[in-house]
N, C-alpha and C positions, 0 to 999 in steps of 0.2 A: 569566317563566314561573311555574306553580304547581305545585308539589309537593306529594303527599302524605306527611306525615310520622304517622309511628309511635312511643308510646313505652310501653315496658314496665316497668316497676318490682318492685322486692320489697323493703320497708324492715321494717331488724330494731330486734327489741323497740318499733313503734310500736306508739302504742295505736289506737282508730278512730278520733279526732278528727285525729292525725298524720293517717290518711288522710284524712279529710274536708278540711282546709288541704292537701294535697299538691294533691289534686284541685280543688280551688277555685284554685291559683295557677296546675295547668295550665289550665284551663279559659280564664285569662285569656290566653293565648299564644293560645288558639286549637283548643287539645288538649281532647276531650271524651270522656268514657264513653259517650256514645251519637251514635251517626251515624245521619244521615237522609238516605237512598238519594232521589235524583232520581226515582226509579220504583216507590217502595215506602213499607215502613213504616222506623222505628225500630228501630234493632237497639243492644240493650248489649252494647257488648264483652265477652268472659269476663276474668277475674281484674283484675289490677291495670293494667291496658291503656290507653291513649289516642288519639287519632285527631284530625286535623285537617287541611288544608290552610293552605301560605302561599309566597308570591311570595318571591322571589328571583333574582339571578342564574344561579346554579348548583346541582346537585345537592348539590355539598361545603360551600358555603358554607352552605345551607340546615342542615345536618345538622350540622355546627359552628356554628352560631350557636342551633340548640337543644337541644344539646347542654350548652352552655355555659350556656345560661340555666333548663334544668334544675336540674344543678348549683347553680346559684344559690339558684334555689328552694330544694332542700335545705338548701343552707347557712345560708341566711338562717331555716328551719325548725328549725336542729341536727336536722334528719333524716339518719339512718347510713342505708344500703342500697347496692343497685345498681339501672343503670338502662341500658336499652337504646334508641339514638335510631335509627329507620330513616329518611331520606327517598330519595323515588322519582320519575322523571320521568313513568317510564313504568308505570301500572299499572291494576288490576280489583281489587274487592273484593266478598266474597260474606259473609252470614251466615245462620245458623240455627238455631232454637229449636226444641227435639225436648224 
């Protein structure tokens, strides 16, 4: 099955390139600052945000396994912060630019 996975970050004292490597390692998982709607345009996420889809068994498994590989990322960056991982079997997502 596929899930939508969500993750949210906020890392202290990085500088912009910490974020730019944070971003580029999620990017590789799957996880992206802009999502491209089946029925639209392009939308960037607001703030430190990421978006992706990925297969799995389970909704827990999913959400622990990137979880863990977040984490990773960081670690292997020496990035301090905190990080929020969502995944979801069942959902909708809407954006917009005003």
């Amino acid at each position: 099955m596929t899930y939508l996975v969500i993750c949210v970050f906020d890392l202290r004292e990085a500088s912009r390139d910490d974020y730019l490597y944070a971003y580029l390692d999620l990017a590789e998982l799957g996880l992206r600052r802009t999502v491209k709607s089946e029925n639209g345009p392009s939308f960037q996420l607001p703030g430190a945000a990421v978006m992706g889809t990925a297969d799995g068994r389970s909704v827990e498994e999913v959400r622990s396994a990137f979880g863990k590989k977040v984490q990773s990322i960081f670690k292997a960056r020496g990035l301090r912060g905190d990080f929020f991982v969502v995944a979801s079997a069942d959902w909708a997502c809407a954006g917009e630019t005003t």
